[in-house]
C-alpha positions as CSV (number, residue, x, y, z in Angstrom):
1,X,-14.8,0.2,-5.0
2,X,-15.8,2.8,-2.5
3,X,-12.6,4.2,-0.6
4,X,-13.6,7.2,1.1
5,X,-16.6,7.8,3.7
6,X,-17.9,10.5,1.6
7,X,-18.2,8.0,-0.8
8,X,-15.2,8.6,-3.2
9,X,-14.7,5.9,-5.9
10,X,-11.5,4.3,-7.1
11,X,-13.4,3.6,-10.1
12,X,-10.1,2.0,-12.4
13,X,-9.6,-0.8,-10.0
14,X,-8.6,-3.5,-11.8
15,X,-11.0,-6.7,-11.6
16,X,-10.0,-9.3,-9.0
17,X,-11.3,-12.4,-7.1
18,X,-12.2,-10.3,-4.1
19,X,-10.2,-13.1,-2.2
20,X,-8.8,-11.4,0.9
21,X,-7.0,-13.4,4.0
22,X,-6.4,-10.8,6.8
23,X,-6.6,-7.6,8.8
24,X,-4.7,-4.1,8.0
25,X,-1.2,-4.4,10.0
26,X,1.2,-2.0,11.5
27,X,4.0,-4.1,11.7
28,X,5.5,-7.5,11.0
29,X,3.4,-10.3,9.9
30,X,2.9,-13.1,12.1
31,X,6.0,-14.5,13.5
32,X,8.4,-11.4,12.5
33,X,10.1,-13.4,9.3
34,X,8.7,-12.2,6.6
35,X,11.3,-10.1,4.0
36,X,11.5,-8.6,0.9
37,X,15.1,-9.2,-1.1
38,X,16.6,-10.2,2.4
39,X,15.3,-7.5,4.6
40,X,12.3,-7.4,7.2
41,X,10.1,-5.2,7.2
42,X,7.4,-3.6,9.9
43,X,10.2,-3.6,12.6
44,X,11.0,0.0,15.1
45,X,14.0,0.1,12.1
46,X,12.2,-0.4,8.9
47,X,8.5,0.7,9.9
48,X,5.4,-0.9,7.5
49,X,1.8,-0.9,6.7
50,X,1.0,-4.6,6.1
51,X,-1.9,-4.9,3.4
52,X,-3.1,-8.6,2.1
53,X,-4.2,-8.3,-1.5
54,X,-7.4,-7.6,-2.4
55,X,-7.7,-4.4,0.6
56,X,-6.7,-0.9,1.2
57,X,-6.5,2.0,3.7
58,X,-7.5,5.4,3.7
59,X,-6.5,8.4,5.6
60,X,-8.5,11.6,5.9
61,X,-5.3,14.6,5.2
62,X,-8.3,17.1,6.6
63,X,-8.4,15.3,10.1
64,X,-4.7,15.0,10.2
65,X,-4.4,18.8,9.3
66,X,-6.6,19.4,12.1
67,X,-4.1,18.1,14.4
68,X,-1.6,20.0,13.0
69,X,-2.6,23.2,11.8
70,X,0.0,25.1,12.1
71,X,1.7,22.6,9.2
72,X,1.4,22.3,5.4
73,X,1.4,18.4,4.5
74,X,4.0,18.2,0.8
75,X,3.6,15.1,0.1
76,X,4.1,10.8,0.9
77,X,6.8,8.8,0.1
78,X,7.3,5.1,0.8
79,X,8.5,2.2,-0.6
80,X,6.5,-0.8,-1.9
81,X,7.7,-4.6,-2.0
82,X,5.6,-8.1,-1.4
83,X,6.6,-9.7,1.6
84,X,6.9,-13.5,1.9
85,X,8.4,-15.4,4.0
86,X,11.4,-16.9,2.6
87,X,10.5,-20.5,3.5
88,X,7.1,-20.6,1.1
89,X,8.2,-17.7,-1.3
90,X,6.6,-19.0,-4.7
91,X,7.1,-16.0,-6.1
92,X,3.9,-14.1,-5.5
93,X,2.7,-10.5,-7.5
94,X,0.6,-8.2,-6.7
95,X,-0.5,-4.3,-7.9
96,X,0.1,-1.2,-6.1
97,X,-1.6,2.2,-6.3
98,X,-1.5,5.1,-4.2
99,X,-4.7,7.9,-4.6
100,X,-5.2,11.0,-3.7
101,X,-8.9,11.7,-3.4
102,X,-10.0,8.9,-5.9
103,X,-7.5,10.0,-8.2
104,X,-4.6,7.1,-8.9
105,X,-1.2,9.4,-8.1
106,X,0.9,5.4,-8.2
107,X,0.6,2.5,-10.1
108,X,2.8,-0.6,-10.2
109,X,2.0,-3.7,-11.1
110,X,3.0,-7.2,-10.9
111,X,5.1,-6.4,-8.0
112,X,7.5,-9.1,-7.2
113,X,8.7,-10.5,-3.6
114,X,12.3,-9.7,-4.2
115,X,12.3,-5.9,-5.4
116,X,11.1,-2.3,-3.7
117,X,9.8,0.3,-5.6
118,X,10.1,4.5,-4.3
119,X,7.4,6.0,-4.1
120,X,6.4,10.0,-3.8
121,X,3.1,11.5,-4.7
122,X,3.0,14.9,-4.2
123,X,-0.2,16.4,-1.9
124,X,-1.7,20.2,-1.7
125,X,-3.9,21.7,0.6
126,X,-7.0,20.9,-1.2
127,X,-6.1,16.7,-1.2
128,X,-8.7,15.4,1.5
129,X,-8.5,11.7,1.5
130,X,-5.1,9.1,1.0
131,X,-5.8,5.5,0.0
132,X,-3.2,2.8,0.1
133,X,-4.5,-0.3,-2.2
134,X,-3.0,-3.6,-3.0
135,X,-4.7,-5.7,-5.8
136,X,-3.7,-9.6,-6.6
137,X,-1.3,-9.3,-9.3
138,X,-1.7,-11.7,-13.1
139,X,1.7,-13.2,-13.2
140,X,3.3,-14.5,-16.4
141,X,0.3,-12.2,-18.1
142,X,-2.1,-14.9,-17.1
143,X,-5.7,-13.7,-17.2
144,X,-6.5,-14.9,-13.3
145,X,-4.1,-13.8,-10.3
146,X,-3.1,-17.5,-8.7
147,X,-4.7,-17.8,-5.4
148,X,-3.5,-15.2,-3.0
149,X,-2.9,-16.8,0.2
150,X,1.1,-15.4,0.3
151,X,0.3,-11.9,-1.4
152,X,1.0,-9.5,1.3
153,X,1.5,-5.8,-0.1
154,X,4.4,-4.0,2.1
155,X,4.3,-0.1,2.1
156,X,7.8,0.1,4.0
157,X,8.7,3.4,5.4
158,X,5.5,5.5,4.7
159,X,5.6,9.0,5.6
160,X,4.0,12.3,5.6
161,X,6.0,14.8,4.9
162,X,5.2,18.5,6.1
163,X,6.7,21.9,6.2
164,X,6.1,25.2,8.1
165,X,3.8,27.6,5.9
């Protein structure tokens, strides 16, 4: 799977359908309810990047640098949970990994609707390009993800962090 536009690979990405349902979000999902263990996420309080399964998102550290050039970007945290919406939860997975120029820097898999895992991947000044992915996840070790029409992959509070040189 390409992820970059100079063409970087993430080339350990596990096998899926290729089923995807929607767009990239920076917010809440549809009508606002959707939570993970009781809390919602993608609000002014509890900011999110909303990913269906099966897509990702990559962001070039060299053009953000450019904006801020007078900073040194550490390193991203955020925390990664599937949000469902408590009415249809039915228990939905899904895999997460965070990469740093192709390179997987996270991985955690089978991800469950009711549970947030931290994440922090450190970055240095020669990281160029940070992809966010979310892959349908093979519950009960089952060799085909269930369809993946609930799967959506919450990175909740993501966040560059940078310090003065």
């Amino acid at each position: 799977m390409v992820i970059s536009s100079s063409g970087l690979e993430f080339e350990d990405c596990p096998k899926t359908t290729g089923d995807y349902n929607d767009c990239i979000r920076n917010g809440q999902f549809g009508t606002g309810d959707g939570m993970i263990a009781g809390r919602a996420y993608g609000t002014a309080e509890t900011p999110a990047i909303l990913i269906h399964s099966n897509g990702g998102i990559t962001f070039d550290l060299e053009a953000i640098r450019t904006q801020y050039p007078w900073m040194k970007i550490e390193r991203f945290t955020t925390e990664v949970g599937v949000q469902t919406k408590p009415e249809t939860d039915e228990g939905w997975q899904a895999d997460f990994f965070v990469l740093v120029d192709g390179q997987v820097r996270f991985e955690k898999r089978s991800v469950r609707s009711d549970e947030l895992h931290s994440v922090v991947v450190a970055l240095d000044g020669d990281s160029r390009f940070l992809s966010l992915v979310i892959t349908e996840g093979k519950p009960n070790g089952a060799e085909r993800a269930r369809p993946i029409h609930g799967d959506w992959g919450v990175f909740a509070f993501p966040s560059l962090h940078f310090q003065r040189p």
